[in-house]
PDB file of N, CA, C and O in Angstrom:
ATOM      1  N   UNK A   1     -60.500 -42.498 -27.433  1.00  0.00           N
ATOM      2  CA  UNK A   1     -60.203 -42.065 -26.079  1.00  0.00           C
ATOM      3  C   UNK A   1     -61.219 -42.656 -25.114  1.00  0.00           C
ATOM      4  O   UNK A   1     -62.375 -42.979 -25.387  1.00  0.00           O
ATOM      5  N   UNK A   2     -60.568 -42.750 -23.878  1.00  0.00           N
ATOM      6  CA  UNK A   2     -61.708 -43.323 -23.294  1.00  0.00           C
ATOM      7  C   UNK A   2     -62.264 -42.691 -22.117  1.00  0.00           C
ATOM      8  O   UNK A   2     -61.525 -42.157 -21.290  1.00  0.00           O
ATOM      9  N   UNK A   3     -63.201 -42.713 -22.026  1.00  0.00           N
ATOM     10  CA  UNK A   3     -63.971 -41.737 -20.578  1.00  0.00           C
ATOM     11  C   UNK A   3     -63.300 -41.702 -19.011  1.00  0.00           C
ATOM     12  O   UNK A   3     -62.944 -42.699 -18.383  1.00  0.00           O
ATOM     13  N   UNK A   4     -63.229 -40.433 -18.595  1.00  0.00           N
ATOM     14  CA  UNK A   4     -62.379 -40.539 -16.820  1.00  0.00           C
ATOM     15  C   UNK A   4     -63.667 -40.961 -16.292  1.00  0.00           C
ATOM     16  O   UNK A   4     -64.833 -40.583 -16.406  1.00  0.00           O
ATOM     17  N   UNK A   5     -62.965 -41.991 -15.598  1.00  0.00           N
ATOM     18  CA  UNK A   5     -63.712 -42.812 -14.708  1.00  0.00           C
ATOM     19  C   UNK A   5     -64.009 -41.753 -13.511  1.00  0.00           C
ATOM     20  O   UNK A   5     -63.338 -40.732 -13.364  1.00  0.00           O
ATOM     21  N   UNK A   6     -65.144 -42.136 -12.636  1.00  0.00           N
ATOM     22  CA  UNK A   6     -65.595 -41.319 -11.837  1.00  0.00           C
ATOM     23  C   UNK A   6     -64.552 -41.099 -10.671  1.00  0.00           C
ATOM     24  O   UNK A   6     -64.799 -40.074 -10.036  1.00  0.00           O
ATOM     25  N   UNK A   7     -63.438 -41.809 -10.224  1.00  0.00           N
ATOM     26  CA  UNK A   7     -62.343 -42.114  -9.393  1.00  0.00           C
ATOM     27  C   UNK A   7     -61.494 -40.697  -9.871  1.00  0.00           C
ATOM     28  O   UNK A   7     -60.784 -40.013  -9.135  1.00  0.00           O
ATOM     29  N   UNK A   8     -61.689 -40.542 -10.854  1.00  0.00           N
ATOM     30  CA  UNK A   8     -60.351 -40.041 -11.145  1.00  0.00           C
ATOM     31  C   UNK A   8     -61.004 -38.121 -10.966  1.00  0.00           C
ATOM     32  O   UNK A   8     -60.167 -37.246 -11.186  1.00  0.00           O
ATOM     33  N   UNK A   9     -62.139 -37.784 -10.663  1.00  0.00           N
ATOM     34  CA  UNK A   9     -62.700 -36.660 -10.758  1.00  0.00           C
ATOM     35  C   UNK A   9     -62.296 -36.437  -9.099  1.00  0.00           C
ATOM     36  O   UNK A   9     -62.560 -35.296  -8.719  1.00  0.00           O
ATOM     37  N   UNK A  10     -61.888 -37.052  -8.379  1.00  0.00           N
ATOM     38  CA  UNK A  10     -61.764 -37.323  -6.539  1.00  0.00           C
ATOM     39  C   UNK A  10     -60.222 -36.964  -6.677  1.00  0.00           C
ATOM     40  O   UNK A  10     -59.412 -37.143  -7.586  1.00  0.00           O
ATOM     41  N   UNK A  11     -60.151 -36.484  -5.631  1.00  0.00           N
ATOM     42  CA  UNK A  11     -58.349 -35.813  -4.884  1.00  0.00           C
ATOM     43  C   UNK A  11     -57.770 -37.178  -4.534  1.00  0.00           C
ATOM     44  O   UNK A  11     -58.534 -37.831  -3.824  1.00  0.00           O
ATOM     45  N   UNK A  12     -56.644 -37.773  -4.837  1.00  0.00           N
ATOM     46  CA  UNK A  12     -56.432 -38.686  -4.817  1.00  0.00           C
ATOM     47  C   UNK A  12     -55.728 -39.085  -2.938  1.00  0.00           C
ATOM     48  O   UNK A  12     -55.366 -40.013  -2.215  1.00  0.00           O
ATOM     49  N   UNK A  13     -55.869 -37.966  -2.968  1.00  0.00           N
ATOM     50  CA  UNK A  13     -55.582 -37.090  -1.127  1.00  0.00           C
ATOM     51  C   UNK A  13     -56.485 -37.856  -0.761  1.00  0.00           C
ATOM     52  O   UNK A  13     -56.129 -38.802  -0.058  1.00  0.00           O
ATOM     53  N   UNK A  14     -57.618 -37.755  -1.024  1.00  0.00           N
ATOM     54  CA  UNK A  14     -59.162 -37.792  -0.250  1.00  0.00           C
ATOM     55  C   UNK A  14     -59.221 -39.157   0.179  1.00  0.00           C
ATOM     56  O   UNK A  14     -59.261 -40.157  -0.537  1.00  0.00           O
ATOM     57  N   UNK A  15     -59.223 -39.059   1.866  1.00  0.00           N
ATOM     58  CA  UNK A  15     -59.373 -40.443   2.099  1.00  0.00           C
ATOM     59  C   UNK A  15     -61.049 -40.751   2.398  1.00  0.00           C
ATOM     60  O   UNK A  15     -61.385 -41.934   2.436  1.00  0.00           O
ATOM     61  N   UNK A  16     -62.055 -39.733   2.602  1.00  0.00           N
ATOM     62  CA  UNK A  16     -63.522 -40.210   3.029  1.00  0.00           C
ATOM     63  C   UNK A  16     -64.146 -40.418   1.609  1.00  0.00           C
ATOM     64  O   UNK A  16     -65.275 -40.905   1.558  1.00  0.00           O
ATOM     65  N   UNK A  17     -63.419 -40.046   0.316  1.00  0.00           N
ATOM     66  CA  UNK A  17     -64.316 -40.203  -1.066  1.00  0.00           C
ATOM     67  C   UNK A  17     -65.371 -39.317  -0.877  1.00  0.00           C
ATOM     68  O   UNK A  17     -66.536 -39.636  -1.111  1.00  0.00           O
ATOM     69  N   UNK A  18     -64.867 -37.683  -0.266  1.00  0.00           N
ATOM     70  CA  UNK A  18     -65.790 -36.867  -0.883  1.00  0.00           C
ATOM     71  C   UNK A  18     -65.885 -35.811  -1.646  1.00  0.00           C
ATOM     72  O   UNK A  18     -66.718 -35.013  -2.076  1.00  0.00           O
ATOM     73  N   UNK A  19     -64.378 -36.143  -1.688  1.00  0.00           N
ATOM     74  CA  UNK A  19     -63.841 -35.396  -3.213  1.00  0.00           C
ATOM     75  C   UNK A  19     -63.063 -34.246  -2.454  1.00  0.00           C
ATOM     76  O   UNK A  19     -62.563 -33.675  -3.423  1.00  0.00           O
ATOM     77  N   UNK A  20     -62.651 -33.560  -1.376  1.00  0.00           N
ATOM     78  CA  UNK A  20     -62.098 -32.620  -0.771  1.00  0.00           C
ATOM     79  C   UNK A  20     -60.870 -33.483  -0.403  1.00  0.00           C
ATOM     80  O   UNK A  20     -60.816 -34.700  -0.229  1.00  0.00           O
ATOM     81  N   UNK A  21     -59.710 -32.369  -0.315  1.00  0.00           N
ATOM     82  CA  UNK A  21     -58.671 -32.719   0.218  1.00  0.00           C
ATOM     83  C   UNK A  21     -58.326 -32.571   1.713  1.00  0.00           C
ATOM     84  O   UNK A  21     -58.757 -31.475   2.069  1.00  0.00           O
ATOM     85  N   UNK A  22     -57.686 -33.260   2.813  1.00  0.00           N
ATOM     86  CA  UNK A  22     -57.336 -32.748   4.326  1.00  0.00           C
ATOM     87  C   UNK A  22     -57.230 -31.621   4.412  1.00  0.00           C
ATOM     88  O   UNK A  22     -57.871 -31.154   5.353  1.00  0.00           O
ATOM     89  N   UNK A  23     -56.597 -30.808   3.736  1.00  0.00           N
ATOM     90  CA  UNK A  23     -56.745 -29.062   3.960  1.00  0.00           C
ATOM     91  C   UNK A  23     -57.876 -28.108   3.884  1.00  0.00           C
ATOM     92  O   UNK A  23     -57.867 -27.017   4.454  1.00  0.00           O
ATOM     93  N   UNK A  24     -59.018 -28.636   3.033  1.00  0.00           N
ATOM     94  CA  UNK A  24     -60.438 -28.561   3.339  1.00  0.00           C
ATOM     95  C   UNK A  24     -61.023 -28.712   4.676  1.00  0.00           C
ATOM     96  O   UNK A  24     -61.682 -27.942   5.375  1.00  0.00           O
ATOM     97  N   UNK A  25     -60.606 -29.906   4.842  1.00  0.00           N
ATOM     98  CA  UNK A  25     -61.610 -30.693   6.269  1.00  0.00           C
ATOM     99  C   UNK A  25     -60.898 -29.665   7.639  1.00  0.00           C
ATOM    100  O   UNK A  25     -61.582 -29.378   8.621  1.00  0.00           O
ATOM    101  N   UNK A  26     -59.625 -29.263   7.499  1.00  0.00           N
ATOM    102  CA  UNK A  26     -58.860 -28.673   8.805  1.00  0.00           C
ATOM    103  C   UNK A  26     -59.435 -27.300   8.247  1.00  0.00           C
ATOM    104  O   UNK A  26     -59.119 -26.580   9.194  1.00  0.00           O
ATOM    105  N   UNK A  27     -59.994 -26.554   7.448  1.00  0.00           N
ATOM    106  CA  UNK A  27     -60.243 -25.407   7.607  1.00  0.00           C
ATOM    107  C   UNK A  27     -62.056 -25.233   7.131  1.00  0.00           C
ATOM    108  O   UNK A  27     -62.596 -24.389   6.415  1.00  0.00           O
ATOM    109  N   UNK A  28     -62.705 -26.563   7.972  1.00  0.00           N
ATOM    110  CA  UNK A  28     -63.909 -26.240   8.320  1.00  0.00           C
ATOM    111  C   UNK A  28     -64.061 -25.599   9.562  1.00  0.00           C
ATOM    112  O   UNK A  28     -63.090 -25.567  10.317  1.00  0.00           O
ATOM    113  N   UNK A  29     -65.411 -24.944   9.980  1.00  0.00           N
ATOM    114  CA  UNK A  29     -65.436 -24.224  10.973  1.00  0.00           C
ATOM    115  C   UNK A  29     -66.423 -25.411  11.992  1.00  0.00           C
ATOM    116  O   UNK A  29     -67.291 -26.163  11.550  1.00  0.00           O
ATOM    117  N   UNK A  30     -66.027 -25.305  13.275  1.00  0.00           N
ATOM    118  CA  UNK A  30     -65.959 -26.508  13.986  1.00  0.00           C
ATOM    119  C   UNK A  30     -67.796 -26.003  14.612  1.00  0.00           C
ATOM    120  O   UNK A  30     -67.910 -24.790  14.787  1.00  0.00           O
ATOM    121  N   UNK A  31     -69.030 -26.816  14.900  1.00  0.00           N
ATOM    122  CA  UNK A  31     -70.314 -26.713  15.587  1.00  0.00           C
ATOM    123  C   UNK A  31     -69.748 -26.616  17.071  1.00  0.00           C
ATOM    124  O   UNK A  31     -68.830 -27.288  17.540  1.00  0.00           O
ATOM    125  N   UNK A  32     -70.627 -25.462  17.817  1.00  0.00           N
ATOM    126  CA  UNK A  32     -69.965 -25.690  19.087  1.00  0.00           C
ATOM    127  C   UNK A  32     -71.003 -25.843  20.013  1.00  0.00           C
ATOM    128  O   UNK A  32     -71.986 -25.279  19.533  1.00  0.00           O
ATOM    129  N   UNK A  33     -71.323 -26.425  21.321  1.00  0.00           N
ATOM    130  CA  UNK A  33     -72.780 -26.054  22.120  1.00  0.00           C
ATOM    131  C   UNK A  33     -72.366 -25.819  23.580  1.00  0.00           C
ATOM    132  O   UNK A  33     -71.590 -26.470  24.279  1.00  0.00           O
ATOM    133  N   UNK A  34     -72.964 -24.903  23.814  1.00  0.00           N
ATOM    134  CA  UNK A  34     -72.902 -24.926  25.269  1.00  0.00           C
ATOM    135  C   UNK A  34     -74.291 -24.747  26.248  1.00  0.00           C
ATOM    136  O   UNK A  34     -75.045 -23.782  26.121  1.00  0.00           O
ATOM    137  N   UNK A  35     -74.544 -26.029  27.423  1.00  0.00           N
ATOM    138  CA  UNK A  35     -75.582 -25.866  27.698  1.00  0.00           C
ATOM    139  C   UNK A  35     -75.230 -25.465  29.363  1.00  0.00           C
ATOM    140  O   UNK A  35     -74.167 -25.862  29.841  1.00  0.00           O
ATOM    141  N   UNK A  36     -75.991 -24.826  30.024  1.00  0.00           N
ATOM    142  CA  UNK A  36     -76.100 -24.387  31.191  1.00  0.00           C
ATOM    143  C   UNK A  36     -77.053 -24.212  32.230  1.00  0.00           C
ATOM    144  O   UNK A  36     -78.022 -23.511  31.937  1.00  0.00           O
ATOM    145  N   UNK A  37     -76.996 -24.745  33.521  1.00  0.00           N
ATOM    146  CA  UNK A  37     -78.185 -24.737  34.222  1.00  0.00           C
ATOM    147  C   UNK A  37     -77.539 -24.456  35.600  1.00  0.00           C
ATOM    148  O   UNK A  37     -76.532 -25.128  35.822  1.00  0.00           O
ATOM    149  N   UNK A  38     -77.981 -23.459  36.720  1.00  0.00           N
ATOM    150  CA  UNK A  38     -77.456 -23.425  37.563  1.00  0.00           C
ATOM    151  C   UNK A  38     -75.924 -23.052  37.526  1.00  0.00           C
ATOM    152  O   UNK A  38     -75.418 -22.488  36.555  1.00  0.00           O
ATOM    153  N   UNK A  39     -75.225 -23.412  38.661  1.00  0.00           N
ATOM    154  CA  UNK A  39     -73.717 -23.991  38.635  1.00  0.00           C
ATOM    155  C   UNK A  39     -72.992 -24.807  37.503  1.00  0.00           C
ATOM    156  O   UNK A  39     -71.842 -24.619  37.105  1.00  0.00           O
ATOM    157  N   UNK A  40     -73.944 -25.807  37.036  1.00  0.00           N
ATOM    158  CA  UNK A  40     -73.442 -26.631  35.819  1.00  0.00           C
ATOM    159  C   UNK A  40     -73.416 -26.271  34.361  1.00  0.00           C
ATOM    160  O   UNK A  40     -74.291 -25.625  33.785  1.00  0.00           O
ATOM    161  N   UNK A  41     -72.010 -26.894  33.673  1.00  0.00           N
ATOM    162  CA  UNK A  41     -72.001 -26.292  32.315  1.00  0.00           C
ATOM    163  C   UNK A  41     -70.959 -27.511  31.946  1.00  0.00           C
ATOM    164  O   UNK A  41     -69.904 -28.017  32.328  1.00  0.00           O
ATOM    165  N   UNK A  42     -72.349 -27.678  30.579  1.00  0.00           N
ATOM    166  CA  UNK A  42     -71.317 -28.547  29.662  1.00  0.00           C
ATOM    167  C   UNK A  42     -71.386 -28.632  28.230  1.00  0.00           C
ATOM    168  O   UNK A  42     -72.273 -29.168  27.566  1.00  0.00           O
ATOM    169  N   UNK A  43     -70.408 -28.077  27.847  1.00  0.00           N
ATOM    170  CA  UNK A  43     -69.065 -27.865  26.666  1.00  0.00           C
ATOM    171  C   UNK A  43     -69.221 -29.052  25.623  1.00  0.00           C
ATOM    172  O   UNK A  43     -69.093 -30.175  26.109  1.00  0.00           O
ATOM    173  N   UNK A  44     -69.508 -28.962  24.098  1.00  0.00           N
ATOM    174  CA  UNK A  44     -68.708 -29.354  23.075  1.00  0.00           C
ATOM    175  C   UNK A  44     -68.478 -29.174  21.781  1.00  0.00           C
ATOM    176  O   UNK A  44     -69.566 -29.163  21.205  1.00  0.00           O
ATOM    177  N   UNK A  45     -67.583 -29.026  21.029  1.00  0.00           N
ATOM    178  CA  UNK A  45     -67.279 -28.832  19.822  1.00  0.00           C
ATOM    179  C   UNK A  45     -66.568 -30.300  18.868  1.00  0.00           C
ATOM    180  O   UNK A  45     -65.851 -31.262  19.145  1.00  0.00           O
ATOM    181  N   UNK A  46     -67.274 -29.759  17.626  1.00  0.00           N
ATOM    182  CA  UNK A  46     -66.786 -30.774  16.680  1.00  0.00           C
ATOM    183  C   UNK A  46     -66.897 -30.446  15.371  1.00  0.00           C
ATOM    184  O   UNK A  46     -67.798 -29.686  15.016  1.00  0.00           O
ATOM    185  N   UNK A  47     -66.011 -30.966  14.484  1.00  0.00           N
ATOM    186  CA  UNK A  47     -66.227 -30.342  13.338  1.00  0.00           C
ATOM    187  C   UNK A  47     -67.026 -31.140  12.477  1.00  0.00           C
ATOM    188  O   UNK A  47     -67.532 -30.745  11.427  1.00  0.00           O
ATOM    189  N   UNK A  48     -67.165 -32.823  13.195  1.00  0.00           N
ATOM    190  CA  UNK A  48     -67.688 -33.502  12.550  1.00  0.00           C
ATOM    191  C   UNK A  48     -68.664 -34.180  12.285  1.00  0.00           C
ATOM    192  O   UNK A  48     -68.861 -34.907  11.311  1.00  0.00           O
ATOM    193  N   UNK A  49     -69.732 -33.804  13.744  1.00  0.00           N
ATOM    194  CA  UNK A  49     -70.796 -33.966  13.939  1.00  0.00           C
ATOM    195  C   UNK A  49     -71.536 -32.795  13.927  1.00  0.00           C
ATOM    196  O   UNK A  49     -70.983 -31.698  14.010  1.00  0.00           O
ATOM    197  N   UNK A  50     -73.192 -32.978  13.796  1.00  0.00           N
ATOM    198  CA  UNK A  50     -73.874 -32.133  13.278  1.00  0.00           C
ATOM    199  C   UNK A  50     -74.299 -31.282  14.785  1.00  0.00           C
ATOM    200  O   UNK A  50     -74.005 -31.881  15.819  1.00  0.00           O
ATOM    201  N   UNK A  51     -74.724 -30.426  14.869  1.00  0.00           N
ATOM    202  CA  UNK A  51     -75.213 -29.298  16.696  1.00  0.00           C
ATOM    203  C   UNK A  51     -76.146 -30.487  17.158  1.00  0.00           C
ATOM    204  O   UNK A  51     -76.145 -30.745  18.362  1.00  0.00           O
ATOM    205  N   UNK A  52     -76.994 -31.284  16.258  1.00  0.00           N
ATOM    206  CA  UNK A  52     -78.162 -31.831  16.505  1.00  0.00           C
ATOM    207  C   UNK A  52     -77.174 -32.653  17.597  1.00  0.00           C
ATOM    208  O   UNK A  52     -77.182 -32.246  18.759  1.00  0.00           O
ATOM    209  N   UNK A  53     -76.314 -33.812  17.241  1.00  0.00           N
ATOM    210  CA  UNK A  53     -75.667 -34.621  17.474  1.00  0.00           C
ATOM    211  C   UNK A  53     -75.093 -34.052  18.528  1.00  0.00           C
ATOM    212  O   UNK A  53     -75.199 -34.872  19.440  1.00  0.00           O
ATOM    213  N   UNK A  54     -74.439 -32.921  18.983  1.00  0.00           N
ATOM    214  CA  UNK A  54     -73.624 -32.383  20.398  1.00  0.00           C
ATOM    215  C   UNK A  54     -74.636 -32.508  21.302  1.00  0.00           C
ATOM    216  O   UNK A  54     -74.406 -32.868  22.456  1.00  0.00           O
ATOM    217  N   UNK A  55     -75.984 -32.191  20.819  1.00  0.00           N
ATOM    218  CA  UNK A  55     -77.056 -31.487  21.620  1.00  0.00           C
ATOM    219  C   UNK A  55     -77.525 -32.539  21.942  1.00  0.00           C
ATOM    220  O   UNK A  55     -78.635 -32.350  22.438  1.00  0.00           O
ATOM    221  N   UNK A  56     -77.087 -34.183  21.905  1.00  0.00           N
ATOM    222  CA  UNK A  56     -77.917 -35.363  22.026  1.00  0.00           C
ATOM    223  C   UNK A  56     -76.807 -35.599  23.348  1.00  0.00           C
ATOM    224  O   UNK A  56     -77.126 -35.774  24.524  1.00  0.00           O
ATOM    225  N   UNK A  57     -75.532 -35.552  22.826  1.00  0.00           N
ATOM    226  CA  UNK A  57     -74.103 -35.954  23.894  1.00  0.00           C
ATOM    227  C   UNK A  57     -74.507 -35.056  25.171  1.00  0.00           C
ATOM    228  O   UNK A  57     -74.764 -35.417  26.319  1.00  0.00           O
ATOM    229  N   UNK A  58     -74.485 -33.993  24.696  1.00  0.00           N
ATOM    230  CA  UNK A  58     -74.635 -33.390  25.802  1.00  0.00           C
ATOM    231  C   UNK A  58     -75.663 -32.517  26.420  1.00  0.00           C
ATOM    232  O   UNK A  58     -75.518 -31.332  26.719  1.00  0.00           O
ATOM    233  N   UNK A  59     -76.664 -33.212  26.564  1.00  0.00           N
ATOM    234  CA  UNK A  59     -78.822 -33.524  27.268  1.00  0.00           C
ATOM    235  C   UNK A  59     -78.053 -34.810  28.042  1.00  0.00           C
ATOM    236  O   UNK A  59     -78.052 -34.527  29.240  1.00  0.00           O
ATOM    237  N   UNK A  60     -77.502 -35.906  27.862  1.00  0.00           N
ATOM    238  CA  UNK A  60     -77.309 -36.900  28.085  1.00  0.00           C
ATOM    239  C   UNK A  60     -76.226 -36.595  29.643  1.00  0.00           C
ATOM    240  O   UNK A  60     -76.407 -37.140  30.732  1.00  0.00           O
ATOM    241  N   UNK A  61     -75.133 -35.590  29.306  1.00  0.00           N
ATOM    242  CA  UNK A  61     -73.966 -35.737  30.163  1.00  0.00           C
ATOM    243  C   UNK A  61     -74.850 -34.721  31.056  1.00  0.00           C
ATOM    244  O   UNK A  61     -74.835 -35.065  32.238  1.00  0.00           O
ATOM    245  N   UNK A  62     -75.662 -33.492  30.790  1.00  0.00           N
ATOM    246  CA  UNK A  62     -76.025 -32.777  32.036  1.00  0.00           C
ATOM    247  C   UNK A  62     -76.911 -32.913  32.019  1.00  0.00           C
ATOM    248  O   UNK A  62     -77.558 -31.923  31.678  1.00  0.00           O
ATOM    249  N   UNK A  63     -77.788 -34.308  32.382  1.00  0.00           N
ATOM    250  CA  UNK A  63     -78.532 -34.765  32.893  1.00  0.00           C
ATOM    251  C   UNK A  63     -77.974 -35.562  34.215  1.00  0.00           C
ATOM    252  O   UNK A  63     -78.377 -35.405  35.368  1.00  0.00           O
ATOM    253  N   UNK A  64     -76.835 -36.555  33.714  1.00  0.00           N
ATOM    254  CA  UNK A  64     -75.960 -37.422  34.773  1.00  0.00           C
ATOM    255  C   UNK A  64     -75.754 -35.668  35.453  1.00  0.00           C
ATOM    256  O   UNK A  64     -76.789 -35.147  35.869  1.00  0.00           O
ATOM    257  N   UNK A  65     -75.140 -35.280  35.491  1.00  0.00           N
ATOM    258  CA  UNK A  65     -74.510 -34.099  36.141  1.00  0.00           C
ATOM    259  C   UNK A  65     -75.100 -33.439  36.989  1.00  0.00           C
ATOM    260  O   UNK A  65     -74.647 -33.010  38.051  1.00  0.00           O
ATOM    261  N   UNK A  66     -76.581 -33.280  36.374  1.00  0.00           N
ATOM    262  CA  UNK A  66     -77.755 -33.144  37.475  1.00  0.00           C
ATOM    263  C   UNK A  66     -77.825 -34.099  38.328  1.00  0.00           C
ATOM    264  O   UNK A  66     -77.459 -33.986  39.498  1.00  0.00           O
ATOM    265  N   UNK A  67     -78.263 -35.045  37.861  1.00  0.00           N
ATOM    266  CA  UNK A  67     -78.690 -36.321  38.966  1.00  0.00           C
ATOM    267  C   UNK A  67     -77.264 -36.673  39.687  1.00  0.00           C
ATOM    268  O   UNK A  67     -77.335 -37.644  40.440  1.00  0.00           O
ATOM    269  N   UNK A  68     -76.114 -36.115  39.596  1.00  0.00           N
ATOM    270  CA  UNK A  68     -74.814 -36.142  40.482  1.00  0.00           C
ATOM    271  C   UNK A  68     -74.992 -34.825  41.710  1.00  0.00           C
ATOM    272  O   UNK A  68     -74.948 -34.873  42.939  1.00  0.00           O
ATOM    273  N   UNK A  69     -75.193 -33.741  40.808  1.00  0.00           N
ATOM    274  CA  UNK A  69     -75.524 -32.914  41.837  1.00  0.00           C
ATOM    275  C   UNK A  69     -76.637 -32.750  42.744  1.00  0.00           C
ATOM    276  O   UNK A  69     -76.637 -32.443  43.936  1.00  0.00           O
ATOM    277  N   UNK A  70     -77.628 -33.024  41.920  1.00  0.00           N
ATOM    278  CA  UNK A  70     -79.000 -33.332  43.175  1.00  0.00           C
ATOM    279  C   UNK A  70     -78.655 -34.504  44.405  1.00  0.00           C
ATOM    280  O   UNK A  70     -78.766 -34.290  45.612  1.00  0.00           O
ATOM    281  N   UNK A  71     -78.356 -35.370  43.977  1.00  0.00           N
ATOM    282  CA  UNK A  71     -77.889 -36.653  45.009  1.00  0.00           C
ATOM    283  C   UNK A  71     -77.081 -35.793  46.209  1.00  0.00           C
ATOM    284  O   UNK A  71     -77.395 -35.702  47.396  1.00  0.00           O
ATOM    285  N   UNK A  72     -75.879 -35.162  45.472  1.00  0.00           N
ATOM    286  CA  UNK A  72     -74.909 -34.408  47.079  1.00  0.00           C
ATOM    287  C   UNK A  72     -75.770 -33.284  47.722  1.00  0.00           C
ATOM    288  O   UNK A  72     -75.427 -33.059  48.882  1.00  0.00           O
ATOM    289  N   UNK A  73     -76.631 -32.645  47.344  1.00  0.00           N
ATOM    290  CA  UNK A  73     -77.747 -31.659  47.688  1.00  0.00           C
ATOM    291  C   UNK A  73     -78.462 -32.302  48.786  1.00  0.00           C
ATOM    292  O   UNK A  73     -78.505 -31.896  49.947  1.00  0.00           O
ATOM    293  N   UNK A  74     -79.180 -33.649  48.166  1.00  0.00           N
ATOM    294  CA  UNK A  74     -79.998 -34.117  49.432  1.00  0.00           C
ATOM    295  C   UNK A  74     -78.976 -34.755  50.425  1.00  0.00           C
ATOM    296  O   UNK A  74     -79.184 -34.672  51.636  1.00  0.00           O
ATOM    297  N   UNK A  75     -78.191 -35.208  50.073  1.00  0.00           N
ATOM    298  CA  UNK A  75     -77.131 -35.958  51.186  1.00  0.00           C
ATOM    299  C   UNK A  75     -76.344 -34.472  52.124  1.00  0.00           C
ATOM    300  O   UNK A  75     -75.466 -34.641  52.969  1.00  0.00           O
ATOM    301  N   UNK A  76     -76.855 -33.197  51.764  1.00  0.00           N
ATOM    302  CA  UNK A  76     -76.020 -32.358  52.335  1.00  0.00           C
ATOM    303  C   UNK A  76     -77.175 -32.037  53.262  1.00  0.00           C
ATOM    304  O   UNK A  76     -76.861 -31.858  54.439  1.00  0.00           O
ATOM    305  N   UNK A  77     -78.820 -31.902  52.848  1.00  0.00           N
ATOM    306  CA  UNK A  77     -79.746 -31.869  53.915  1.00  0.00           C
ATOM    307  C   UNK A  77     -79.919 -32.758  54.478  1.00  0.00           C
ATOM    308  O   UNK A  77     -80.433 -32.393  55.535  1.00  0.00           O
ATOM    309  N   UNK A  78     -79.808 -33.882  54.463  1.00  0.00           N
ATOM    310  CA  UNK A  78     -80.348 -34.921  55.551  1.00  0.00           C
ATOM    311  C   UNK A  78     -79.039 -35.032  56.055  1.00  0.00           C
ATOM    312  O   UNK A  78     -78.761 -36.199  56.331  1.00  0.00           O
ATOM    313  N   UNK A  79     -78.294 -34.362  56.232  1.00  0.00           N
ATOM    314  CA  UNK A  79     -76.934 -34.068  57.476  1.00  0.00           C
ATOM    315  C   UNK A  79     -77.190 -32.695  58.409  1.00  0.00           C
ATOM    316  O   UNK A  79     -76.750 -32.458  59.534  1.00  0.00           O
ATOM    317  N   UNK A  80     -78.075 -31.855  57.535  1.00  0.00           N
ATOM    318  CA  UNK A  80     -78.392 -30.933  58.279  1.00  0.00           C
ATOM    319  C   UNK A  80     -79.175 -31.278  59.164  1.00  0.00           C
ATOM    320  O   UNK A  80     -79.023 -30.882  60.320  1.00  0.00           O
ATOM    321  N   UNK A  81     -80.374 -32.250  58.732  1.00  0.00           N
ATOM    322  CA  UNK A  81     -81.206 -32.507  59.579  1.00  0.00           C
ATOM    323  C   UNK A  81     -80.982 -33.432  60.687  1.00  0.00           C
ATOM    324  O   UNK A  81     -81.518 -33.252  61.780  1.00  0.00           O
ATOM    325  N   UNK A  82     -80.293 -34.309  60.468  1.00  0.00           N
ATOM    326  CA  UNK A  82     -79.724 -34.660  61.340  1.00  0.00           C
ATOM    327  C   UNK A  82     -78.931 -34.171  62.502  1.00  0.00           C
ATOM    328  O   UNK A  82     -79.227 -34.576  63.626  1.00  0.00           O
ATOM    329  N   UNK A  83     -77.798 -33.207  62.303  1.00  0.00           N
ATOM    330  CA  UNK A  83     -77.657 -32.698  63.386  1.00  0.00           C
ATOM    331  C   UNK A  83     -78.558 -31.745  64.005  1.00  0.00           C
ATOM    332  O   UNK A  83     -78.533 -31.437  65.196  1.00  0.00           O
ATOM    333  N   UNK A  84     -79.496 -31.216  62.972  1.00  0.00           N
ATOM    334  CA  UNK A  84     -80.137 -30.364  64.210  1.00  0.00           C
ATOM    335  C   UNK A  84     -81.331 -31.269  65.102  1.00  0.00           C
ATOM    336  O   UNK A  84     -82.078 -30.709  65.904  1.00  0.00           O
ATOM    337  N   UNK A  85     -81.376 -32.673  64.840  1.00  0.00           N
ATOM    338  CA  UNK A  85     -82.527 -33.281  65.827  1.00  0.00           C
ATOM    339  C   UNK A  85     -81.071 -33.956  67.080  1.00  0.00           C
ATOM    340  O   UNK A  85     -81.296 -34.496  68.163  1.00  0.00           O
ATOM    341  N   UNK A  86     -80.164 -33.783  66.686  1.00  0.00           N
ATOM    342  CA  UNK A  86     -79.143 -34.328  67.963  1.00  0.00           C
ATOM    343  C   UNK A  86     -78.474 -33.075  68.616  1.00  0.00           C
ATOM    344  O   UNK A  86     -77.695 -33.212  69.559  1.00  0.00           O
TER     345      UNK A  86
END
C-alpha cells in the first residue's frame, strides 16, 4: 500500500491550501474597528485581515479626513476674518 500523500489530507474544496472548506471561511467571525475623533468616524471590517492591518487602513484614511477637515475650518476663518475687516 502506499502512503496518502499530503494533498490528499486537504478538502479538495479548499482553494487557499489550508485545509478548510468555503463554509468554514463564510462562518468566520469578521475583525471590526472603529476609530473616532470629533465629528469624524471611520469604519472597517474584514474577515481577512488582521485588527492590526484595519488599524493601519484606517490611521491612514482619518488622518486624510483630518487634514480635509482642518483645511475647510481654516478656509471658514479666514472668511470670517475677512468680512469682519470689510
Amino acid at each position: 500500500m502506499s502512503e496518502p500523500d499530503a494533498e490528499d489530507d486537504q478538502n479538495p474544496s479548499d482553494d487557499d491550501g489550508s485545509g478548510q472548506d468555503e463554509t468554514t471561511h463564510r462562518h468566520r467571525k469578521a475583525n471590526k474597528l472603529k476609530l473616532s475623533t470629533g465629528h469624524l468616524t471611520v469604519e472597517a471590517e474584514s474577515v481577512n485581515d488582521s485588527v492590526s492591518d484595519l488599524a493601519d487602513v484606517c490611521s491612514k484614511e482619518m488622518e486624510s479626513l483630518m487634514r480635509y477637515y482642518i483645511r475647510g475650518e481654516m478656509e471658514m476663518l479666514e472668511e470670517d476674518d475677512l468680512h469682519s475687516i470689510i
